[in-house]
Residue frames as a rotation matrix with the C-alpha (Angstrom) as fourth column:
UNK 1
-0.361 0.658 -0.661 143.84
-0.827 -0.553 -0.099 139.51
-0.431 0.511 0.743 99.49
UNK 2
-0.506 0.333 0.796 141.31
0.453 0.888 -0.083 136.65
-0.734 0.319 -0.599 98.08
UNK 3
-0.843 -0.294 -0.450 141.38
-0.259 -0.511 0.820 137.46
-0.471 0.808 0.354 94.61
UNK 4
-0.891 0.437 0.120 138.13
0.344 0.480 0.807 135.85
0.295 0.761 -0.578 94.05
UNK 5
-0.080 0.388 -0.918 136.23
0.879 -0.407 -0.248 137.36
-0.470 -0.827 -0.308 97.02
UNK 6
-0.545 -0.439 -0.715 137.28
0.146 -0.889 0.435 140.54
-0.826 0.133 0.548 94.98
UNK 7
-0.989 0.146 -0.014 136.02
0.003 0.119 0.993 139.62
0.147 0.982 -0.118 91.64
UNK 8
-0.349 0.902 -0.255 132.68
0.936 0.347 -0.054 138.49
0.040 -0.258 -0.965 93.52
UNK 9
-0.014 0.607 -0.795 132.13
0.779 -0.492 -0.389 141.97
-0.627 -0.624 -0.466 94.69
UNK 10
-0.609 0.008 -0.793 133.01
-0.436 -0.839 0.327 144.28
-0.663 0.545 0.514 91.93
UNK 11
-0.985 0.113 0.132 130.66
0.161 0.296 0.942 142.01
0.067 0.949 -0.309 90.02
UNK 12
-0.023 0.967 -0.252 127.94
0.992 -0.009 -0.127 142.41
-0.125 -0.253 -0.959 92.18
UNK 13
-0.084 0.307 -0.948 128.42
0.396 -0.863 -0.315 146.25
-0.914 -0.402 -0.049 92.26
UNK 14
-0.705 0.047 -0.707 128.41
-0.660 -0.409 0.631 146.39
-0.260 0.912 0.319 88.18
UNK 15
0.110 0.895 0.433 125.57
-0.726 0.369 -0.580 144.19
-0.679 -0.250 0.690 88.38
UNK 16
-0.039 -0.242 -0.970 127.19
-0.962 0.271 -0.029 141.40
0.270 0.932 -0.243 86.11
UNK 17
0.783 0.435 0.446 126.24
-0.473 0.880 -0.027 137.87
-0.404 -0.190 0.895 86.52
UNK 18
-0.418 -0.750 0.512 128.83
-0.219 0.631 0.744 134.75
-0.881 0.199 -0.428 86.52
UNK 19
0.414 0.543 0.731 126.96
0.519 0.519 -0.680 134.02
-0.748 0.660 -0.067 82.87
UNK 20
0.996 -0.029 0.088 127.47
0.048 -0.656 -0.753 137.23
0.080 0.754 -0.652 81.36
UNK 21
0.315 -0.943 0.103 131.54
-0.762 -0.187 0.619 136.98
-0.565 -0.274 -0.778 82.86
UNK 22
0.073 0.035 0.997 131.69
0.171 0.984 -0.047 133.45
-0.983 0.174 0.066 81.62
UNK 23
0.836 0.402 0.374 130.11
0.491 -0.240 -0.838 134.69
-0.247 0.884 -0.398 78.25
UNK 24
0.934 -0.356 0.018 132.70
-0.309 -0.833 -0.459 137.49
0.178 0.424 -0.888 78.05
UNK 25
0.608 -0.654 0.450 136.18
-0.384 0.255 0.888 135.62
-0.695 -0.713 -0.096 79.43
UNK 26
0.205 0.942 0.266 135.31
-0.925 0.098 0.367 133.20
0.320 -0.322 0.891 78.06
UNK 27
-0.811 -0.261 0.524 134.64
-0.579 0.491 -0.651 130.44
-0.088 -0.831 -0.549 80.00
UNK 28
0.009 0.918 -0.396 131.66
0.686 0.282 0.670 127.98
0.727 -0.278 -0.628 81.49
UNK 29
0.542 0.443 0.714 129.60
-0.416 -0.597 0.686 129.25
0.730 -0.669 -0.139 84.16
UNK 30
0.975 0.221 0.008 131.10
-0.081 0.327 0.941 127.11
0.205 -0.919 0.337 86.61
UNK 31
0.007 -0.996 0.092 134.66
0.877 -0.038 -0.479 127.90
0.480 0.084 0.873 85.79
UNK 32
-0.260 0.172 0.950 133.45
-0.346 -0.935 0.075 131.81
0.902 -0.309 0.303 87.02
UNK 33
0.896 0.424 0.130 132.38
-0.178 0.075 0.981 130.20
0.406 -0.902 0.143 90.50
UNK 34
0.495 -0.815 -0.302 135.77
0.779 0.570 -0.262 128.36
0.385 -0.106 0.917 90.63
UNK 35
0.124 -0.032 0.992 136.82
0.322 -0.944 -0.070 131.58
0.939 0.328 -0.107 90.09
UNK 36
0.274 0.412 0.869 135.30
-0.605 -0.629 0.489 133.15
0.748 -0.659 0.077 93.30
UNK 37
0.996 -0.085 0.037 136.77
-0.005 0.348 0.938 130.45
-0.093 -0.934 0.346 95.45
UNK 38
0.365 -0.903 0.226 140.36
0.858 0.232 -0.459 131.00
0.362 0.361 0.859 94.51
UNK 39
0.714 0.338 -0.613 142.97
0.611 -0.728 0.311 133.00
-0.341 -0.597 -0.726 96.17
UNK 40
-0.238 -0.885 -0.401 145.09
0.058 -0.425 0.903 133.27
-0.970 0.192 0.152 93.21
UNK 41
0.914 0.405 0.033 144.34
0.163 -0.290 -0.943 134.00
-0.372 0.867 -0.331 89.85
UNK 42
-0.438 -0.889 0.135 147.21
0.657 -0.214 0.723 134.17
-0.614 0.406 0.677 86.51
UNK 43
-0.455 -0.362 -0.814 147.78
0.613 -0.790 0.008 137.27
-0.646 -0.495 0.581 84.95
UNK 44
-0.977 0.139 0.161 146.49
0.157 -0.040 0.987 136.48
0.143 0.990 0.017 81.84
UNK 45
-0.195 0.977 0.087 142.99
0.654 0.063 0.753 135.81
0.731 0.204 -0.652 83.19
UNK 46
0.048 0.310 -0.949 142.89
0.811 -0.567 -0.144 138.42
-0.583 -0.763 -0.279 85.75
UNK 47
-0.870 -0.491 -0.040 144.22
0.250 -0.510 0.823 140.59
-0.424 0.707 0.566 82.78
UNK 48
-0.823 0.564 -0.064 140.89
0.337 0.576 0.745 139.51
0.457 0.592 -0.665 81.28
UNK 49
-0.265 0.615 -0.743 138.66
0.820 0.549 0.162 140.58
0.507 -0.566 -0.649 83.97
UNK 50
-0.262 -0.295 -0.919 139.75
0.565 -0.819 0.101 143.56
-0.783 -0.492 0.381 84.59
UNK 51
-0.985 -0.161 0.058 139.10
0.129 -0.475 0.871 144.48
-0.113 0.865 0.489 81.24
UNK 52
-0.454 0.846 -0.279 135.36
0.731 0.533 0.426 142.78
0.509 -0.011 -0.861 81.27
UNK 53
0.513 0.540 -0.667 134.35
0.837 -0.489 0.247 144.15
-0.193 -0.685 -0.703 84.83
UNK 54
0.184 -0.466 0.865 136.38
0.036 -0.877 -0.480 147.96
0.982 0.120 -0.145 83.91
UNK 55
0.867 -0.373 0.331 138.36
-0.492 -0.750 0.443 147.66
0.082 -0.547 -0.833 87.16
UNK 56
0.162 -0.986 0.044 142.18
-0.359 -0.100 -0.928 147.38
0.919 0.135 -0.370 87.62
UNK 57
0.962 0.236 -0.141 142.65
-0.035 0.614 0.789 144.36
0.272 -0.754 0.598 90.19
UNK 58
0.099 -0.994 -0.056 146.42
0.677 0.109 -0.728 144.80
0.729 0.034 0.683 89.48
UNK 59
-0.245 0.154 0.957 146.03
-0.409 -0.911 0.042 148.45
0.879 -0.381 0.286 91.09
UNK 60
0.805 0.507 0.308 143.97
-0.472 0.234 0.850 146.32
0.359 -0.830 0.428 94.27
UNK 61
0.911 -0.405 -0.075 147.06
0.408 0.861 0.303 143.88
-0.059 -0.307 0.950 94.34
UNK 62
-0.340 -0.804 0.487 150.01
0.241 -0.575 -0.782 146.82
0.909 -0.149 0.389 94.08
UNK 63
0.379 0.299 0.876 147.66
-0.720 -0.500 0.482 148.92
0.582 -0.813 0.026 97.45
UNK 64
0.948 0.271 0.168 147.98
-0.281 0.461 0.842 145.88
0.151 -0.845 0.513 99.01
UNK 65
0.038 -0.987 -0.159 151.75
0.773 0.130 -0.622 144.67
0.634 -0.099 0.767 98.76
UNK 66
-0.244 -0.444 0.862 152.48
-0.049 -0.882 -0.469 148.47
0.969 -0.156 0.194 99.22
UNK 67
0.577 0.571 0.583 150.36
-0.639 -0.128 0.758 148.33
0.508 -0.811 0.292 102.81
UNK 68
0.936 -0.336 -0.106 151.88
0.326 0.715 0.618 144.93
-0.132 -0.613 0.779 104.18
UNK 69
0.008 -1.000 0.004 155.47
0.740 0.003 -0.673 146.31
0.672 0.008 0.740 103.11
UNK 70
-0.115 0.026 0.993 154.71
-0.076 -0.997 0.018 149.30
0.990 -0.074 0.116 105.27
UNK 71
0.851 0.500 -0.162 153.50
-0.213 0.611 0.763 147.24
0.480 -0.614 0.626 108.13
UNK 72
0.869 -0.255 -0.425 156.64
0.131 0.945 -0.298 145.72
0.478 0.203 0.855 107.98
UNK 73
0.312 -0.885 0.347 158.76
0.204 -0.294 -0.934 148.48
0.928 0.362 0.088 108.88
């Protein structure tokens, strides 16, 4: 899972701009691109985001574990 890839798209679908994320984190703007090129992210500021953008990236990053442990068997 690329945890920024993620962030990118639930922002586009709540129509929120890396400003207004920035604005609300907060952050610069170009920390919120950084952001989008990262495939890890600490808990605090994903914590943070989730709150911002109302969705529950923990919840995206439990489906997935749960999926690849299943895989596994």
């Amino acid at each position: 899972m690329n945890i920024g890839r993620s962030i990118r798209e639930v922002m586009k679908k709540r129509g929120v701009s890396a400003s207004q994320l920035a604005r609300a984190i907060p952050c610069e703007r170009t920390n919120v691109y950084n952001i989008f090129s990262r495939k890890d992210i600490s808990t605090k500021l994903l914590w943070r985001i989730s709150q911002v953008l109302e969705h529950n990236f923990f919840e995206d990053y439990s489906k997935e574990y749960t999926k690849k442990c299943q895989n596994k068997k």
